[in-house]
C-alpha positions in Angstrom: 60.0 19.1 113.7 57.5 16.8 113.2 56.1 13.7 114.4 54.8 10.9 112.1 51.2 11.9 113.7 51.5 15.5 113.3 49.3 17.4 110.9 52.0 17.8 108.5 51.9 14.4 108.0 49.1 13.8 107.5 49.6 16.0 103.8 50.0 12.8 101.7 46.7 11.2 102.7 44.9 14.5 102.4 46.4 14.6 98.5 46.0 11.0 98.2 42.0 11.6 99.1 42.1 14.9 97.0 43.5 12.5 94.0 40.9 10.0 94.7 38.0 11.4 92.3 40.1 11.9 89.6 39.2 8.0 88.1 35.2 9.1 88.4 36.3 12.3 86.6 38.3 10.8 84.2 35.2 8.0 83.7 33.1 11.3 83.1 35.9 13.0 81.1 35.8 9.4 78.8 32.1 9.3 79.1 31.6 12.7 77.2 33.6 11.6 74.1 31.6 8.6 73.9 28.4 10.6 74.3 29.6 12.9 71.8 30.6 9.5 69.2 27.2 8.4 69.5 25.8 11.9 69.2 28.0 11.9 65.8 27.0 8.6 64.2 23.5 9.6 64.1 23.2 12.3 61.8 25.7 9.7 59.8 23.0 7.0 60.2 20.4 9.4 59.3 22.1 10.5 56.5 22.0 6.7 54.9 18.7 7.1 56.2 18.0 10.0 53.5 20.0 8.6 50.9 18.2 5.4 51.3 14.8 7.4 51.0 15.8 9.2 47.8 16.2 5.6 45.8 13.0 6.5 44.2 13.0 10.3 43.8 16.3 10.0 42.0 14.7 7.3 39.8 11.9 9.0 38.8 13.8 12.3 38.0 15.5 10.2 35.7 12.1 10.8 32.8 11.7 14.6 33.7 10.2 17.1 31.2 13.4 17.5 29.2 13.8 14.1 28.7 10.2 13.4 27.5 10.4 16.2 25.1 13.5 14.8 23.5 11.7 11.7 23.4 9.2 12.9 21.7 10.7 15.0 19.4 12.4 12.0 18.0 8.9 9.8 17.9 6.7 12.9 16.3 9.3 13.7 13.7 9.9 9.7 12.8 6.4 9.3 12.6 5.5 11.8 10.3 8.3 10.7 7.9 7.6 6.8 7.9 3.8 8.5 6.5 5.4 10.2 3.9 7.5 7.3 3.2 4.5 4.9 3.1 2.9 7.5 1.0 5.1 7.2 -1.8 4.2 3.7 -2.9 8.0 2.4 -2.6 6.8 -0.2 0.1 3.2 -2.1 1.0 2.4 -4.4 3.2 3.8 -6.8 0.9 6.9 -5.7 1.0 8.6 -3.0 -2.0 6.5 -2.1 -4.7 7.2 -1.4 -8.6 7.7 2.5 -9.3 5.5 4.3 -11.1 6.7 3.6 -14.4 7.1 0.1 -14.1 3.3 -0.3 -12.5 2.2 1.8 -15.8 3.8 -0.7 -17.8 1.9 -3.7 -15.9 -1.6 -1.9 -16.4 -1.0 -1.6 -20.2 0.1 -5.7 -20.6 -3.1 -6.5 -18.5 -5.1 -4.5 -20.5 -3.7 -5.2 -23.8 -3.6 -8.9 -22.6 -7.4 -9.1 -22.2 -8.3 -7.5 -25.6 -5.9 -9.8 -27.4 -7.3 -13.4 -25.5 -10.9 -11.8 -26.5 -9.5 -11.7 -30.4 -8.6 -14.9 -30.2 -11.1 -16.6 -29.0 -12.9 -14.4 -32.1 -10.3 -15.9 -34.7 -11.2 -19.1 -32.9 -14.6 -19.2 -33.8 -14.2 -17.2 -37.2 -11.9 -20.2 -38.2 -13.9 -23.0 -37.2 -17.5 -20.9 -39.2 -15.2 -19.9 -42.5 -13.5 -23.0 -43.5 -10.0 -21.8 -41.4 -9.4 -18.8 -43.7 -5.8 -17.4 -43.9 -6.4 -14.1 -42.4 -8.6 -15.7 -39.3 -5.6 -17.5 -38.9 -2.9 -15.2 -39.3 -5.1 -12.6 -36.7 -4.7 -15.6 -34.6 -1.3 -16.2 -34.5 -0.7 -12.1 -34.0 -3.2 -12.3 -31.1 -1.0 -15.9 -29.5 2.0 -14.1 -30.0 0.9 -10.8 -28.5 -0.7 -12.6 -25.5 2.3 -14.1 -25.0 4.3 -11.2 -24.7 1.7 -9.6 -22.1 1.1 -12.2 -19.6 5.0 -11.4 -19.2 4.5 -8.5 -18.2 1.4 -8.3 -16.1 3.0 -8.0 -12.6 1.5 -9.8 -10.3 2.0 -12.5 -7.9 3.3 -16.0 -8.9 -0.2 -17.8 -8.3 -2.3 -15.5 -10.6 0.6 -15.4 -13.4 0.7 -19.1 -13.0 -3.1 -19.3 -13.4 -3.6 -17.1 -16.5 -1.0 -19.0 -18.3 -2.3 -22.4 -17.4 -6.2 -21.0 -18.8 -4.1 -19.2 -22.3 -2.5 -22.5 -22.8 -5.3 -24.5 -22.4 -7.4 -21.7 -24.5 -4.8 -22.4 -27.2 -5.0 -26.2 -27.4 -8.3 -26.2 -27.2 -8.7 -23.7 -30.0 -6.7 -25.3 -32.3 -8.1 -29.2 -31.2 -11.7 -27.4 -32.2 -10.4 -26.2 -35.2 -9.0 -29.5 -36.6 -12.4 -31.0 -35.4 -14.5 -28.6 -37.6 -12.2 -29.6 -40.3 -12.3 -33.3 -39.8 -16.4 -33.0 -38.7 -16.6 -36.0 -41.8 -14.0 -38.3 -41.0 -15.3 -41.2 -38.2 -14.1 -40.5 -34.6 -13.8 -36.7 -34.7 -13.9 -34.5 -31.5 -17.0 -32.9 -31.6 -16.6 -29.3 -32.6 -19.0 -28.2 -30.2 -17.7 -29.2 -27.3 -14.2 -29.0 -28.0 -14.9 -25.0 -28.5 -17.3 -24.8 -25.8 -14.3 -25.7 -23.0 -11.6 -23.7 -24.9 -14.4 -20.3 -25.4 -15.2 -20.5 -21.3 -11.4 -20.8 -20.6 -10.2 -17.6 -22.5 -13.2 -15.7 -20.8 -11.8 -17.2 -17.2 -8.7 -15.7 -18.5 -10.5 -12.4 -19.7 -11.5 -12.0 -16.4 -8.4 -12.4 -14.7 -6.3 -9.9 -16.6 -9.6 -7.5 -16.2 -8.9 -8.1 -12.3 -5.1 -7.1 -12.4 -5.5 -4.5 -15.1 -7.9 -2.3 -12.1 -5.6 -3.5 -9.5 -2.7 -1.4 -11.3 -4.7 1.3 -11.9 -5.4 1.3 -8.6 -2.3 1.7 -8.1 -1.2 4.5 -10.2 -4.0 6.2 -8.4 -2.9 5.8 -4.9 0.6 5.2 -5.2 -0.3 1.8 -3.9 -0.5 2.7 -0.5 -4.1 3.3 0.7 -3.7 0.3 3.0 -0.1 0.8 4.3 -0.6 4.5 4.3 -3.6 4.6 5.7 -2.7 2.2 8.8 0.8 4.3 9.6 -0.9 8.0 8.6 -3.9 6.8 11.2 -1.6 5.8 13.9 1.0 8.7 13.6 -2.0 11.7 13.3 -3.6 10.3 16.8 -0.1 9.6 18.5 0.6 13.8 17.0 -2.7 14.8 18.2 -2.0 13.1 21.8 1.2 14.6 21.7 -0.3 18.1 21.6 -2.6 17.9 24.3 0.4 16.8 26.2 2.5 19.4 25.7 -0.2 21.7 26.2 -0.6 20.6 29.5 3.0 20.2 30.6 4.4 23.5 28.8 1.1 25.7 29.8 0.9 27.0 25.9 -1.9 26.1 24.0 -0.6 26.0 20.4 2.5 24.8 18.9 2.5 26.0 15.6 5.3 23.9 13.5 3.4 20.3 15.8 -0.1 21.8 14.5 1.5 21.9 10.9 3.2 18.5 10.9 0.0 16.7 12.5 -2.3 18.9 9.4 0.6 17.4 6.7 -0.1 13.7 8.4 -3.7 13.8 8.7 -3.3 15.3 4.8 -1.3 12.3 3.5 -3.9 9.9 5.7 -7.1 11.5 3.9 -5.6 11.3 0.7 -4.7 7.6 0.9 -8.5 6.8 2.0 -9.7 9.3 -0.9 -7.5 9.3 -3.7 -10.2 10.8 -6.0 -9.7 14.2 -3.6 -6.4 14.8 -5.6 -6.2 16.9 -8.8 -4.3 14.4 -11.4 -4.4 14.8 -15.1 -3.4 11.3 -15.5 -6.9 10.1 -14.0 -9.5 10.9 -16.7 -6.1 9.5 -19.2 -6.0 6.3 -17.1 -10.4 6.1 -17.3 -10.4 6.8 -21.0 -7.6 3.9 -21.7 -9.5 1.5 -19.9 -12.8 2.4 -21.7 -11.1 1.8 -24.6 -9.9 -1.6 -24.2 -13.6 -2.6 -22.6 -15.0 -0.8 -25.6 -12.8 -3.3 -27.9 -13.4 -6.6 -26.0 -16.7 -6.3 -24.8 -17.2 -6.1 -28.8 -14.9 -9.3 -29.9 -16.7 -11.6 -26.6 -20.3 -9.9 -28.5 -18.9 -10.8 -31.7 -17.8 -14.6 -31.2 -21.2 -14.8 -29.1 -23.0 -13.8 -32.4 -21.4 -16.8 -34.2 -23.6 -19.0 -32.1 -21.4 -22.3 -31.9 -22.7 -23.1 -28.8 -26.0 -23.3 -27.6 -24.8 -20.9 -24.7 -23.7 -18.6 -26.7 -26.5 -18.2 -29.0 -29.1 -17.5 -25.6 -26.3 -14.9 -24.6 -26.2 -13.2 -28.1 -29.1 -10.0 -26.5 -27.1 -9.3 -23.7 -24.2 -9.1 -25.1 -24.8 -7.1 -27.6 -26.3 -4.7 -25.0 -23.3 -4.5 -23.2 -21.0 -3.9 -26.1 -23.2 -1.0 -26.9 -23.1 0.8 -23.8 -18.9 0.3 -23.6 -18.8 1.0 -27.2 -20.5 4.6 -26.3 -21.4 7.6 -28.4 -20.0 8.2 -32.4 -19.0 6.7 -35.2 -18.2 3.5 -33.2 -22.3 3.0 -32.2 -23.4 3.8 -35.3 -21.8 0.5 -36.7 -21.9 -1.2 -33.8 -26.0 -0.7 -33.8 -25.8 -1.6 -38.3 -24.2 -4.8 -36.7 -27.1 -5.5 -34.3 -30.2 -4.8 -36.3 -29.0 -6.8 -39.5 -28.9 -9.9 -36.9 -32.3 -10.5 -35.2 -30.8 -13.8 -34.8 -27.1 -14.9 -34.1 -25.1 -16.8 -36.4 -25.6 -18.3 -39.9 -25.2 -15.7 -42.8 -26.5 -12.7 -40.8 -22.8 -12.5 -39.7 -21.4 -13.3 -43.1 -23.3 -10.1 -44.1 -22.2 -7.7 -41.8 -18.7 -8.5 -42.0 -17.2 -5.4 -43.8 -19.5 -3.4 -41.1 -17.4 -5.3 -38.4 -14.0 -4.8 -39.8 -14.5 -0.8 -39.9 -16.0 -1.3 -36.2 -12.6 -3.0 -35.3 -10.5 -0.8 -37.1 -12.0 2.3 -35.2 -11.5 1.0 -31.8 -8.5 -0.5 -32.5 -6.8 2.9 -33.2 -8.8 4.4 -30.7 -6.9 2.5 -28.1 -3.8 1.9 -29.7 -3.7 5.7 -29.5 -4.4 5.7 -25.4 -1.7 2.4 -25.1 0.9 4.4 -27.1 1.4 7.0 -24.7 0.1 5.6 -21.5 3.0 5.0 -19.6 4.4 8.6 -20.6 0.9 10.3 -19.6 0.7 8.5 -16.7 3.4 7.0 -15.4 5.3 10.5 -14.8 2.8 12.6 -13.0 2.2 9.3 -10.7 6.1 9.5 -10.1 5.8 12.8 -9.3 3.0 12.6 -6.7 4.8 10.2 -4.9 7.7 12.3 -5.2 5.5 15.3 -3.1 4.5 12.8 -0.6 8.0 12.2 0.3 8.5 16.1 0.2 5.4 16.7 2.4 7.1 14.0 4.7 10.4 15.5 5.1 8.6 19.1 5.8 6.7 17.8 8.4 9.4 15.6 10.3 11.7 18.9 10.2 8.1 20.9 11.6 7.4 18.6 14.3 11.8 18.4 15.3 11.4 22.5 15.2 7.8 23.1 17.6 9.2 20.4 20.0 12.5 21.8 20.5 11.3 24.7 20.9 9.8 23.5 23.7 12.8 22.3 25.1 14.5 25.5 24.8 12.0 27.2 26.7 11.7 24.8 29.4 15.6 25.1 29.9 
């Protein structure tokens, strides 16, 4: 048996101080887990930390080397297109142009235009000298209503066109004001015939001039495809941009030479020269286009020496030497000098019957430049107008080529990057 103070009782208090670190334990047992929660939300918080430090590395893998090279695949092969484009004519820097065709078209009115106002300023002055003969005055009337036609057709801006027409319509009037003054010199209170003429002679050759200006702007032209300025700009820019483009790649792809880039940039560069020297091409239609307009100088440079020679103005009489020079040279070699020189040394002086005199010399003179260029007109727009459609036809060619070149080097490239 036991007593309340023997050892056996004393068994509870012994398990009661065995139980008593059991909180501290379980504190420590608790503490680990909580230990071991922080432990685990670092490499979490570390982890934002990463992610957080890649912002930038992900944004700048977003232009790699794949990317660029599809990027500029799609700028060198656009490039080299819009030259070939630009060096077909269809567009300028003023916006669409005439095709080829319809630009030979414009030079022959411009030309034709300016031999036919030189005419009839001639008639002009052969009416108000003869007494207004029928046939002076039935030239006349073929020259008004062939002018007419022309101005038309010249093809060019609104301000010129409106300009020529203003000076042929004044020419007219004035023409025909002089020409009722020289027949009306006797009557009291007529225009003076002098200077009636004068104003109207001066206007036609402002007008001369003009159509001179557009006829060598269309040649131009028909010579570049009327595109040195456009083509030269876009062919400049896209050959540098292709050239950059190469030393690029070179350096990125560690090869030297792309062979279909190299032949693109030697097709753009090509198109580029060409535009800047449009003599470097070998066109039929050149010497055609140089013999037509020496033909129609040839013609007028002989009606403007011509009227001069009539002398109804003081102006025109101190002009006569020059002019007769000038003819002479644009009249050239042949038949056509021969005359031309009877015509000068049977009049030391202009006007008065020296010109009466040489008449029937004169009419041959006209008759054989006037078929020598109605001959060049005739055909003009055939002869030239077709091969110019066809250059600009090879341009567009050349600018397809080189687009599919420089799409081919680059993605090949690509391929071997991948």
């Amino acid at each position: 048996m036991s007593t309340p103070n023997s050892p056996a009782g004393q068994g509870p208090p012994a398990q009661q101080s065995g139980a008593a670190p059991q909180p501290a334990q379980q504190g420590a047992a608790a503490g680990r887990p909580v230990q071991q929660g922080q432990q685990n939300t670092q490499p979490a918080a570390q982890s934002k930390g990463k992610g957080v430090g890649q912002g930038p590395t992900a944004a700048r893998s977003s232009w790699n080397t794949p990317r660029l090279l599809r990027l500029a695949r799609a700028g060198a092969a656009t490039a080299v297109l819009l030259t070939g484009v630009a060096a077909t004519g269809t567009f300028s820097t003023d916006g669409l142009n005439a095709t080829p065709d319809v630009i030979a078209q414009q030079w022959v009115a411009a030309e034709r235009a300016g031999v036919e106002i030189a005419q009839a300023d001639l008639r002009t002055a052969e009416r108000i000298a003869g007494g207004d003969q029928q046939g002076a005055r039935d030239s006349f009337d073929d020259a008004v209503t062939q002018v007419g036609t022309d101005l038309t057709s010249l093809g060019t801006d609104r301000f010129e066109s409106g300009e020529i027409a203003r000076e042929w319509s004044t020419f007219v009037l004035g023409a025909e004001r002089a020409v009722a003054a020289a027949q009306n010199a006797a009557s009291p209170g007529s225009e003076s015939v002098t200077a009636v003429y004068g104003t109207a002679s001066q206007v036609s050759g402002s007008a001369v001039e003009r159509t001179d200006q557009v006829a060598e702007r269309h040649a131009q032209d028909l010579r570049t495809g009327s595109r040195s300025m456009l083509t030269g700009t876009v062919g400049t820019v896209a050959t540098l941009g292709l050239v950059g483009l190469m030393v690029w790649l070179a350096l990125r792809t560690r090869r030297i030479v792309n062979v279909p880039l190299l032949l693109a940039t030697a097709i753009t560069a090509g198109l580029t020269y060409l535009s800047f020297n449009p003599s470097a091409l070998p066109l039929t239609y050149d010497q055609r286009l140089a013999d037509t307009t020496a033909a129609a100088t040839a013609l007028q440079e002989v009606y403007q020496a011509r009227t001069t020679q009539h002398a109804l103005t003081p102006g025109q009489g101190d002009r006569w030497p020059d002019e007769a020079a000038e003819a002479g040279r644009a009249v050239g070699a042949g038949d056509a000098r021969t005359l031309w020189e009877e015509i000068v040394e049977a009049t030391p002086e202009p006007g008065g019957e020296a010109v009466s005199a040489t008449q029937a010399t004169f009419t041959q003179l006209e008759t054989v430049l006037r078929d020598r260029l109605d001959d060049q007109l005739d055909t003009a727009v055939a002869a030239v107008g077709r091969p110019a459609g066809i250059t600009s036809g090879v341009a567009l060619l050349l600018g397809l080529v080189g687009a599919g070149l420089a799409w081919t080097g680059l993605t090949r490239r690509l391929r071997d990057y991948r």
